[in-house]
C-alpha positions as CSV (number, residue, x, y, z in Angstrom):
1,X,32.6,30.3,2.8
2,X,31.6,27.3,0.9
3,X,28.9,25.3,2.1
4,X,30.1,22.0,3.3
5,X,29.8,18.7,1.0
6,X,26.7,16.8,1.5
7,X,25.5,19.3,3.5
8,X,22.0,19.9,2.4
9,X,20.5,23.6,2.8
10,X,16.5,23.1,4.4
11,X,15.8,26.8,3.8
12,X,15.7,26.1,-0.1
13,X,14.9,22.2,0.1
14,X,11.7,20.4,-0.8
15,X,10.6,17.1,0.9
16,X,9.1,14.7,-2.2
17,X,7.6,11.4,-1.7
18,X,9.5,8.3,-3.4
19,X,7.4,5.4,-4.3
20,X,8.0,1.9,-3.4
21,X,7.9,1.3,-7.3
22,X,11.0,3.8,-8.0
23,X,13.5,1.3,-6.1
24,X,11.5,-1.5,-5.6
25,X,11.7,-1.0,-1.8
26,X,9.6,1.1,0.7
27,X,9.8,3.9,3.1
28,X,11.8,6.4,0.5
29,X,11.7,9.5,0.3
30,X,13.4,12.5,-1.0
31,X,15.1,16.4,-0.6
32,X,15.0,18.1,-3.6
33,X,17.7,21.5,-3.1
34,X,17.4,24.0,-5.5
35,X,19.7,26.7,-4.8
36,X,19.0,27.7,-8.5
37,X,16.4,27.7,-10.5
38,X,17.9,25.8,-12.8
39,X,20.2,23.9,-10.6
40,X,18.5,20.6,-8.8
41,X,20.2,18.1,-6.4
42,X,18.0,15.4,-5.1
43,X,18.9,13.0,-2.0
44,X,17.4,10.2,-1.7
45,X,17.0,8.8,2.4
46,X,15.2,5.6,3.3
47,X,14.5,4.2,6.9
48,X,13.5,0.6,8.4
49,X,9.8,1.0,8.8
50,X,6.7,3.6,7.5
51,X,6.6,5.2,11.5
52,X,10.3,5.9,10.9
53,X,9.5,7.4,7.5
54,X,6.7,9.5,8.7
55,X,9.0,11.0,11.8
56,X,11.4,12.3,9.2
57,X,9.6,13.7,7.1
58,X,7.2,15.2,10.0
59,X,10.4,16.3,11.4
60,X,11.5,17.7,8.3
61,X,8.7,19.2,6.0
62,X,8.1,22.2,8.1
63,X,12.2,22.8,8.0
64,X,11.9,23.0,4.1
65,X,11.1,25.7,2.0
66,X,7.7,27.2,3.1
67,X,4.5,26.4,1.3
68,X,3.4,30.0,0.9
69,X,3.8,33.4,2.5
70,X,1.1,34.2,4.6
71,X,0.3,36.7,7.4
72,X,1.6,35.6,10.9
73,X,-2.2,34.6,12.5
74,X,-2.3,32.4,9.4
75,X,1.1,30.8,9.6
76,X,-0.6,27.3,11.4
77,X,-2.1,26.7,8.2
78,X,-1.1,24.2,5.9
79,X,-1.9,22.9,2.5
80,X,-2.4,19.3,1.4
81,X,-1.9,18.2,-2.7
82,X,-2.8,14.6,-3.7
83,X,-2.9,12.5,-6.7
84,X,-3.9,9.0,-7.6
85,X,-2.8,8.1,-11.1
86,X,-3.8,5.3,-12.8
87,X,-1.3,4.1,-15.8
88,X,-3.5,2.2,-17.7
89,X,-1.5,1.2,-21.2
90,X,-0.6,2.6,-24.3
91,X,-1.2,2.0,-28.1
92,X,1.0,2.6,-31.3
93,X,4.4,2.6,-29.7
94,X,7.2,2.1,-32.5
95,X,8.0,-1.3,-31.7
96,X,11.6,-1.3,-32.9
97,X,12.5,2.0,-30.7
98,X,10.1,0.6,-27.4
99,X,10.7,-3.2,-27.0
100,X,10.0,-3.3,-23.9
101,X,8.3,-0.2,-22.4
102,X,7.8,1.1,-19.0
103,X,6.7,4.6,-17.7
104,X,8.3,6.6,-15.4
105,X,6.5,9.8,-13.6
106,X,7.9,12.4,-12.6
107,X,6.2,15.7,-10.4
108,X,7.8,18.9,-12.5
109,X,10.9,17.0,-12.9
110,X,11.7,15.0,-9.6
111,X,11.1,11.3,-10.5
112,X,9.2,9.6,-7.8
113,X,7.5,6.2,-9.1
114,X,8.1,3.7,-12.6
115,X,5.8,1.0,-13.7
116,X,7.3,-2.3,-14.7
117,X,8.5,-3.2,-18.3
118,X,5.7,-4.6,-20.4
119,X,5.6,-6.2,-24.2
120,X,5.1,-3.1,-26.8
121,X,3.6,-1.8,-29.0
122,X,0.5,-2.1,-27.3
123,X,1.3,-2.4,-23.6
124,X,-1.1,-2.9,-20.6
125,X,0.3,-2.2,-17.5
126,X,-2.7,-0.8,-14.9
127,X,-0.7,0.5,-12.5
128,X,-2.0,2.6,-9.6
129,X,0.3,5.3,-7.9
130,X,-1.2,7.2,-5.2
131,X,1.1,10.8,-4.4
132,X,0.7,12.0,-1.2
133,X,2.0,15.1,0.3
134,X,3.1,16.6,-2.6
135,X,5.1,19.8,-2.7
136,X,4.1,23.1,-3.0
137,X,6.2,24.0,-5.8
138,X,5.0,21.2,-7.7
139,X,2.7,22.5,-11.0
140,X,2.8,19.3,-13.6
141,X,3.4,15.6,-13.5
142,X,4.9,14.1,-16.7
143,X,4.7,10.8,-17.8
144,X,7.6,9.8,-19.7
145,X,7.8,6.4,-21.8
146,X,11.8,4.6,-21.2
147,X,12.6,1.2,-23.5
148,X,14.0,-1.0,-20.6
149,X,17.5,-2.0,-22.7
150,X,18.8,-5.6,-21.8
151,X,22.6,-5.1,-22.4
152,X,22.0,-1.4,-22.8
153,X,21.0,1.7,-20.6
154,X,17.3,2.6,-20.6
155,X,16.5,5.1,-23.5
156,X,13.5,8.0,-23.0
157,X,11.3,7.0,-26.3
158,X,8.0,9.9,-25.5
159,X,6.4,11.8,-22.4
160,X,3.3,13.5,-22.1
161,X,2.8,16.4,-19.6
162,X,-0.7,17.2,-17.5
163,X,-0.8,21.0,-16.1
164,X,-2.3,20.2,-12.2
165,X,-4.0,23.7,-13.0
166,X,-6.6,22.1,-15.7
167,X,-7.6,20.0,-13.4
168,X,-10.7,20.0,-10.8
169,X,-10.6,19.6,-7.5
170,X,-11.5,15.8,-6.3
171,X,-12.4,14.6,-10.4
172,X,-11.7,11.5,-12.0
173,X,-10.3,12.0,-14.9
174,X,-9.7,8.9,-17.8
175,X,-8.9,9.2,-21.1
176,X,-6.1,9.0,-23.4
177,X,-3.1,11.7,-24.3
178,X,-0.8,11.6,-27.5
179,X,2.9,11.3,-26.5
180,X,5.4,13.5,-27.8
181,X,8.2,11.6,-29.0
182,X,12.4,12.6,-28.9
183,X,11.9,14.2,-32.4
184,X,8.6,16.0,-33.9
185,X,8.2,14.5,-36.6
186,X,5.6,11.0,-36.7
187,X,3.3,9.7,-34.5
188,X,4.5,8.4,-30.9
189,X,1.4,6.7,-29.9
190,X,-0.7,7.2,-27.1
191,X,-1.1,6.4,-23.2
192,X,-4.3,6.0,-21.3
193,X,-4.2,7.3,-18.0
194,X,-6.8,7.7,-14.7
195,X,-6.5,10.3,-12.4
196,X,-7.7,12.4,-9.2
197,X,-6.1,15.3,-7.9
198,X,-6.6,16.9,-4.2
199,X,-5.5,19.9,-3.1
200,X,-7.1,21.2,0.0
201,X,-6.6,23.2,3.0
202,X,-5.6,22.5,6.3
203,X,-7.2,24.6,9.3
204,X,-5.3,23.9,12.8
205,X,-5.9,20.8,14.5
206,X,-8.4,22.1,17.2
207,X,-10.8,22.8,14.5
208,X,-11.2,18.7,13.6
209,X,-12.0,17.9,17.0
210,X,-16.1,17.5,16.4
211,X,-15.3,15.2,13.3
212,X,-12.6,13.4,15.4
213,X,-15.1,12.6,18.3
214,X,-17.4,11.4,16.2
215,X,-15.0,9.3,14.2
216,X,-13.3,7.7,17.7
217,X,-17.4,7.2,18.7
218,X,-17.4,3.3,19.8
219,X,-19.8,2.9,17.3
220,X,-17.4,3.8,14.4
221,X,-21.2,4.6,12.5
222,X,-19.2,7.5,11.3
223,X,-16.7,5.1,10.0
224,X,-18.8,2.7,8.8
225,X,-20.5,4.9,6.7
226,X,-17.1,5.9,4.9
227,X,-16.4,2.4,4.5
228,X,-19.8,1.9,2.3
229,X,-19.5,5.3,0.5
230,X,-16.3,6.1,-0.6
231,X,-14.9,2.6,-2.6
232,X,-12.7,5.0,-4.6
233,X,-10.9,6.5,-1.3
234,X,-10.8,3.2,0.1
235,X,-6.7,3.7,0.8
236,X,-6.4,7.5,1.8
237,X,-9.3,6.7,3.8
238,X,-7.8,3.3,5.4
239,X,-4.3,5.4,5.8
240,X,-5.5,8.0,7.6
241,X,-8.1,6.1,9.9
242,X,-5.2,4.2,11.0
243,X,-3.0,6.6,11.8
244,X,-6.1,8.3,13.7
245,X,-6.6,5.5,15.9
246,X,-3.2,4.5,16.3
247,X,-2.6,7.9,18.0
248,X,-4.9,7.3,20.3
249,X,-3.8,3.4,21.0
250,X,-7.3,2.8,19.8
251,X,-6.6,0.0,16.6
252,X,-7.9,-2.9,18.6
253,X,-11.2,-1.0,18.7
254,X,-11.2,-0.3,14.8
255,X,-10.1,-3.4,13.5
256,X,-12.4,-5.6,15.9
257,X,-15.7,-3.9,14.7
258,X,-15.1,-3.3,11.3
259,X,-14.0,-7.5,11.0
260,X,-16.9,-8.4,13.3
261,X,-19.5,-5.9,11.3
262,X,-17.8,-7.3,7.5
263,X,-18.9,-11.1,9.0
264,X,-22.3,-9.6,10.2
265,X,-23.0,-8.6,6.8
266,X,-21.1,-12.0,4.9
267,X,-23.8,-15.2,3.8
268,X,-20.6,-17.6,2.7
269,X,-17.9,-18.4,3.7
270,X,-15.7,-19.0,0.5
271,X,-16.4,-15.2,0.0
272,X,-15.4,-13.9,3.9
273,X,-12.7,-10.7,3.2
274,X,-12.2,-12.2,-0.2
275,X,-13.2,-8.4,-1.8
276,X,-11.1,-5.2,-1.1
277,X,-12.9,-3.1,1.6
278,X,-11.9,-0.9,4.1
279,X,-11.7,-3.9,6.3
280,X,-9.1,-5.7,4.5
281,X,-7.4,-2.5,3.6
282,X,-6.8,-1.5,7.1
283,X,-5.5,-5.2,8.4
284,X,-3.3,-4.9,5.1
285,X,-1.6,-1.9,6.4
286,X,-2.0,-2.1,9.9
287,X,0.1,-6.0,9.7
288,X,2.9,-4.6,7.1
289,X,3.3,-1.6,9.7
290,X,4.0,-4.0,12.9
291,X,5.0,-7.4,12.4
292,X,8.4,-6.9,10.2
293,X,10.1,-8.8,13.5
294,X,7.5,-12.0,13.1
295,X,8.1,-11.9,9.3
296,X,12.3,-11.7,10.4
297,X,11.9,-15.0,12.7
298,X,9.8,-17.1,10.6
299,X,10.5,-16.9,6.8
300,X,13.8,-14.3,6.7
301,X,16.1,-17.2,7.0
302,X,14.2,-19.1,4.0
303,X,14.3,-16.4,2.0
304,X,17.9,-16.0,2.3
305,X,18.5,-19.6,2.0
306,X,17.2,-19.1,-1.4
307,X,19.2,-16.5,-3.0
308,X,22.8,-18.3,-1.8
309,X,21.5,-21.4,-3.3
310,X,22.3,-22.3,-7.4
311,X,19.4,-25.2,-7.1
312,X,16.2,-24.3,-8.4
313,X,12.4,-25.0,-6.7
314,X,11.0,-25.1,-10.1
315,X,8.3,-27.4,-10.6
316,X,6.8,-26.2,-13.9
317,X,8.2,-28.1,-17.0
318,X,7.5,-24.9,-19.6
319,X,9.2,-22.6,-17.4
320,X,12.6,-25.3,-17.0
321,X,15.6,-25.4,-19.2
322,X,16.7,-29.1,-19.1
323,X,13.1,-31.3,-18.2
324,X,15.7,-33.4,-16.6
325,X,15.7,-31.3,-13.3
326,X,12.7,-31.8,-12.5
327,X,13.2,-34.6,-9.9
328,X,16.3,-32.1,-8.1
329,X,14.1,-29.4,-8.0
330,X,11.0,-31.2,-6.0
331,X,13.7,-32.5,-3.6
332,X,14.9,-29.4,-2.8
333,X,11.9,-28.0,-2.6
334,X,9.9,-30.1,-0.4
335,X,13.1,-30.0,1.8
336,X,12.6,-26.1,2.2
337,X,8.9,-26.5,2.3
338,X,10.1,-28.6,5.6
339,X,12.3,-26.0,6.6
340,X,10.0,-22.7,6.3
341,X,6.6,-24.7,7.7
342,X,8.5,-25.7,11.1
343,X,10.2,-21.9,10.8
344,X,6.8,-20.3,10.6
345,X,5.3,-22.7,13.1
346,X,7.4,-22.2,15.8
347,X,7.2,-18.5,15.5
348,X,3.6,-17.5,17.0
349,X,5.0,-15.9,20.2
350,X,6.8,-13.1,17.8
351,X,3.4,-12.2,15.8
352,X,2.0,-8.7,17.8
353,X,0.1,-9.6,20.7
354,X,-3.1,-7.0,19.1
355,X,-3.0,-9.0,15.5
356,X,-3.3,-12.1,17.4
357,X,-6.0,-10.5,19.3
358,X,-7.8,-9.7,16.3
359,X,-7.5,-13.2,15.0
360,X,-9.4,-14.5,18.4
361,X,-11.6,-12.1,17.6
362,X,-11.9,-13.4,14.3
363,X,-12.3,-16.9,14.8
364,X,-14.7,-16.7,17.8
365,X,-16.8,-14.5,15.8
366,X,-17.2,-16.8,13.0
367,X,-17.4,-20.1,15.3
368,X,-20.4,-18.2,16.3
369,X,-21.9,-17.6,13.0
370,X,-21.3,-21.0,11.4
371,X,-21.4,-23.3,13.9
372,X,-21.8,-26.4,11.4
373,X,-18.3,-25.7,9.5
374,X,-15.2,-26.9,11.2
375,X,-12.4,-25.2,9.2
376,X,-13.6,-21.9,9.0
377,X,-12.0,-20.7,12.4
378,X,-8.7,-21.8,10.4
379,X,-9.5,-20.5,6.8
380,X,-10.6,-16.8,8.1
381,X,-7.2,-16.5,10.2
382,X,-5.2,-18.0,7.1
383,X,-6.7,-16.0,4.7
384,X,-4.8,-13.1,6.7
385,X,-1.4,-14.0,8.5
386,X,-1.0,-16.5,4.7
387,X,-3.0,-14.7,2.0
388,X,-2.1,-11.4,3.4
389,X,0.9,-11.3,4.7
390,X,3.4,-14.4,5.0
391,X,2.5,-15.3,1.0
392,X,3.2,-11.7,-0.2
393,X,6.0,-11.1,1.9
394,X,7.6,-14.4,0.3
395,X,6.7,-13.1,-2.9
396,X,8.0,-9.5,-2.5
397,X,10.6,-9.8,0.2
398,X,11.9,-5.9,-0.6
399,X,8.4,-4.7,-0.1
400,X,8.5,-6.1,3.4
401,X,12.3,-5.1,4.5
402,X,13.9,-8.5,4.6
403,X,16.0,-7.9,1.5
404,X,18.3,-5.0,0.3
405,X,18.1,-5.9,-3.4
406,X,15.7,-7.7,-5.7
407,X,15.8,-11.4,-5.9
408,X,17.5,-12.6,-9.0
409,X,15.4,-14.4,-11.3
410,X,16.3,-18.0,-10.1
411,X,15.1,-17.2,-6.4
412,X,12.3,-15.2,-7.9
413,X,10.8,-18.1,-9.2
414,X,11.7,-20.3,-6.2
415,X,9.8,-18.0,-4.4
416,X,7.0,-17.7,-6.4
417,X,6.8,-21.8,-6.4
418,X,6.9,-21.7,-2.2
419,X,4.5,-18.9,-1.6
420,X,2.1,-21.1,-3.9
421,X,2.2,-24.4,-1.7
422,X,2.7,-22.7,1.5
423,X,-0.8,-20.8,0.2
424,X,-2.4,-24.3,-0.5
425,X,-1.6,-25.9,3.1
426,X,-3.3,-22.9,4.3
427,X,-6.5,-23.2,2.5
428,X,-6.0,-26.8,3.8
429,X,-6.1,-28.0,-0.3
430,X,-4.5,-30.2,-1.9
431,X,-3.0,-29.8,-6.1
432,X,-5.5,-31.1,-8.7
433,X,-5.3,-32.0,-12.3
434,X,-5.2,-28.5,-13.6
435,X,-1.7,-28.3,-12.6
436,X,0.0,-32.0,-12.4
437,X,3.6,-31.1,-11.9
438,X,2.0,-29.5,-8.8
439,X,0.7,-33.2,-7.3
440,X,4.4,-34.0,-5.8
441,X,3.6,-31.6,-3.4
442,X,0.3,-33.0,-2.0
443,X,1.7,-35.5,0.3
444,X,3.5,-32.2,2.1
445,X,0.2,-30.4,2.4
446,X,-1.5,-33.6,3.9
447,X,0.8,-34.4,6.4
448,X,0.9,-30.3,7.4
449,X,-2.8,-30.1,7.5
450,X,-3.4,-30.4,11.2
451,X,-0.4,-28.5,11.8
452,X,-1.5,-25.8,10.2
453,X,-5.0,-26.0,11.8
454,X,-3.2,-26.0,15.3
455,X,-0.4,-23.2,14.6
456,X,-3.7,-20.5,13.6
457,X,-5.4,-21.7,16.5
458,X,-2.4,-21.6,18.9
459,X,-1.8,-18.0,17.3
460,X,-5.4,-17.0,17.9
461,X,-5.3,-18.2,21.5
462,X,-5.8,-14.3,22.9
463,X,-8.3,-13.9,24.6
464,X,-8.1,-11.1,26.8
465,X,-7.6,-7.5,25.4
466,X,-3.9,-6.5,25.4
467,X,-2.7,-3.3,26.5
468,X,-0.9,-1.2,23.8
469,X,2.3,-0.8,25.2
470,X,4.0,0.9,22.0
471,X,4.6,4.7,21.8
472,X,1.8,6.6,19.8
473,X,2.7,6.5,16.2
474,X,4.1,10.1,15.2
475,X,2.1,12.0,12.5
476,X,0.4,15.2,11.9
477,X,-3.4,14.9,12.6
478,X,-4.4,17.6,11.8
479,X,-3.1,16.6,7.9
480,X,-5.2,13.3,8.6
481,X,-8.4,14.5,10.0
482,X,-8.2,17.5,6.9
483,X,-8.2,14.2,4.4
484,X,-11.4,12.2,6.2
485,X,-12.8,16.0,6.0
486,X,-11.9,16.0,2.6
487,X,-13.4,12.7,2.0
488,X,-16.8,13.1,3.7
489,X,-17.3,16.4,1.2
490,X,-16.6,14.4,-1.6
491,X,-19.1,11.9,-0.6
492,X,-21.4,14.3,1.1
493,X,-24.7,13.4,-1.0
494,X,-24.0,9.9,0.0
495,X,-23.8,10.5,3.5
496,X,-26.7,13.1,3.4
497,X,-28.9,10.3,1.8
498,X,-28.2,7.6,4.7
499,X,-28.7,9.7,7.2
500,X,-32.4,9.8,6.3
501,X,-32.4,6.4,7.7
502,X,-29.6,6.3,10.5
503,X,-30.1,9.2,12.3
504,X,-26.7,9.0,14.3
505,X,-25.5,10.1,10.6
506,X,-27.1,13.4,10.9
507,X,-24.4,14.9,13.2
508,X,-21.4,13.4,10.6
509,X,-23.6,15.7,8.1
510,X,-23.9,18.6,9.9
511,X,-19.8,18.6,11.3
512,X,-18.9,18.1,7.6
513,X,-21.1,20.9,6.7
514,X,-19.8,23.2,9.4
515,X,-16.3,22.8,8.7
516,X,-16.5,23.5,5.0
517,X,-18.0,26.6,5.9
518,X,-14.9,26.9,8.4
519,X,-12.0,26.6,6.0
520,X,-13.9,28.9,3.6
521,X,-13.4,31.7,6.0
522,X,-10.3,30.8,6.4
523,X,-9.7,31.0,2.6
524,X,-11.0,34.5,2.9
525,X,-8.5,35.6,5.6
526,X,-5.9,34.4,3.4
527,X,-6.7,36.5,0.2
């Protein structure tokens, strides 16, 4: 009997990650079948939110093909492979072949992220990937060089092809590797490319339960510590924390000390969660994880409004085709600037009751600090629900689930021109003389300004500690707790160091200590 169509066969499936570069859009992912060695279909799936994606593929991954054979009393262990690519640029592309140039990368030959077209023959594109979960079959990742044709499909120009076997464990790698281009003969040019590749074992849960503890400790020292050691794991590190705490219905604990300890530690104000940290890392995640709905009710309609219309918000003569338009396109947009502000405004009872916790949090705790300045109650709220999340989401709608498909280029700049004075009344500034055409706005920002100021304090007005009443997110923790292990051995002298001088460190020390010296008995069982 033949199998049925679309039916897809588990027993020889792998489960790949797809990056939200590959279709512009997030929570993809992938079933590679290979009946054959030589025969591949891949399915691409994609759900309405990251919980949603991690529940499939939970669900699914230990249906797939399994990751190695191993004696039953070993079969609760799993394996973890990582890696965080850099695509930096390239030099001494042939200009007439690679007009344009992107890079696509591929894991063996299973294309799961793409960088965006840049200028050749010299392009810079500094593009960060990082590849979670990947398959056990997996033994290369190519990158592969396409010219992005305009009337044309996209041609493959060069690739280059790193073995994961020559590489060590947990090392950054940077440096440049000579393409190989369609035919042999001449030189392809070059691309520079950072990376760090993971692979580690995962013993059964049970076994993470001392670093757990002291990770959950109200304290978060253990946390805290991370946070100031490992820059270079700041995401893996954020991802996992969350999901951590999350499990437990412990984020309001997390994200109100690390906020409270990052203004602690801050001496101005025009700097407060400016810099990437674990902090802002973890409120990045945590707000495009749960408020998708507020995002819906307060800009979604905007957005939309946008891509039906032909008008234009454009404001900047160099980027208009007739100069003429300019007086249409301020109308219309100051008329959606109207629109979206009393949208957004009357939307604070849809923003999650814990971010709007947080933000209490926030501005009480910075009330407290600087006493003297009146705005920075506002400016340290706006800086997240506007800098962080309402300004991006404008800007990348896809990357946020309120559109199907890209924006064309019209609404992409009419976006672009919103997100930039909605960002202005937030910081509660006007447009100055480095941007005139930007000066017709002004009079909008000044008669928003105390609006603004009493919208974040109306959605900051929690003061009381809500309960969680969502279902724990679904993951694996044992997969989590194996990366934070995996993370406090790479930064083990670090750790080992500060504990000389907080000795609540010590016991992080000694659990990460004892643990290694687990899993390597367990890597001896398995051999």
């Amino acid at each position: 009997r033949t199998k049925p169509r679309g039916l897809i066969d588990l027993n020889c499936s792998y489960l790949y990650q797809v990056h939200d570069s590959f279709f512009e859009r997030p929570n993809c992912f992938q079933l590679v079948e290979r009946e054959l060695p030589c025969l591949a279909t891949v399915t691409y799936l994609c759900s309405d939110s990251q919980e949603l994606t991690n529940d499939w593929m939970a669900v699914l991954r230990p249906l797939c093909v399994p990751q190695m054979g191993v004696a039953p009393k070993l079969q609760m262990l799993k394996f973890m492979k990582s890696l965080h690519l850099t695509i930096m640029q390239a030099t001494r592309l042939p200009s007439k072949i690679v007009p344009s140039p992107y890079c696509l990368v591929s894991l063996n030959q299973v294309k799961v992220c793409r960088t965006r077209p840049k200028p050749g023959p010299d392009p810079v594109w500094d593009e960060e990937f990082i590849l979670d979960d990947i398959p056990p079959d997996v033994l290369m990742f190519t990158i592969t060089v396409y010219n992005h044709g305009k009337r044309s499909k996209d041609s493959e120009v060069a690739e280059v092809i790193v073995e994961l076997s020559s590489l060590q464990n947990g090392e950054e790698v940077e440096e440049w590797h000579p393409l190989t281009g369609i035919t042999p003969v001449g030189d392809w040019g070059a691309v520079r490319l950072r990376y760090r590749y993971f692979h580690d074992l995962i013993m059964p849960c049970e076994e993470y339960n001392s670093l757990k503890e002291l990770l959950l400790d109200p304290s978060l020292e253990a946390v805290q510590a991370l946070a100031d050691v490992s820059h270079r794991d700041r995401n893996p590190l954020a991802t996992s924390l969350l999901r951590i705490f999350r499990n437990e219905c412990r984020e309001h604990d997390l994200l109100q000390r690390l906020t409270e300890h990052e203004i602690e530690r801050e001496h101005e104000t025009s700097t407060l969660f400016r810099a990437a940290s674990l902090t802002t890392t973890l409120l990045d995640l945590y707000m495009k994880s749960t408020c998708t709905e507020f995002l819906t009710e307060a800009i979604s309609d905007t957005i939309h409004r946008i891509l039906e219309s032909k008008q234009s918000c454009e404001l900047n003569p160099t980027k208009m085709d007739n100069p003429m338009d300019a007086c249409a396109n301020a109308e219309f947009l100051l008329k959606v600037l109207d629109d979206i502000t009393h949208s957004i405004f009357s939307s604070a009872a849809a923003c999650p009751m814990p971010l709007r916790y947080i933000c209490g949090c926030l501005q009480r705790k910075v009330i407290e600090k600087w006493p003297e300045d009146r705005l920075v109650k506002t400016r340290v709220v706006s800086g997240f629900i506007f800098l962080r999340l309402i300004c991006p989401a404008i800007l990348n709608p896809r990357q946020f689930n309120l559109l199907q498909e890209p924006p064309h280029p019209v609404a992409s700049r009419s976006l672009i021109m919103i997100a930039k004075c909605l960002q202005n009344l937030a910081n509660l500034v006007e447009f100055g003389g480095k941007e005139p055409y930007m000066e017709v706005v002004n009079p909008f920002i000044l008669k928003n300004k105390e609006r603004m100021i009493s919208y974040l304090d109306s959605l900051s007005s929690v003061g009381d500690r809500p309960e969680i009443e969502e279902i724990p997110v679904k993951s694996d923790p044992s997969r989590d707790l194996a990366q934070l292990h995996h993370i406090c051995v790479t930064h083990l002298n670090d750790l080992t160091a500060k504990a000389k001088t907080q000795v609540t460190l010590k016991k992080l020390v000694t659990v990460t200590d004892m643990l290694k010296k687990h899993k390597e008995k367990y890597q001896e069982m398995m051999r």
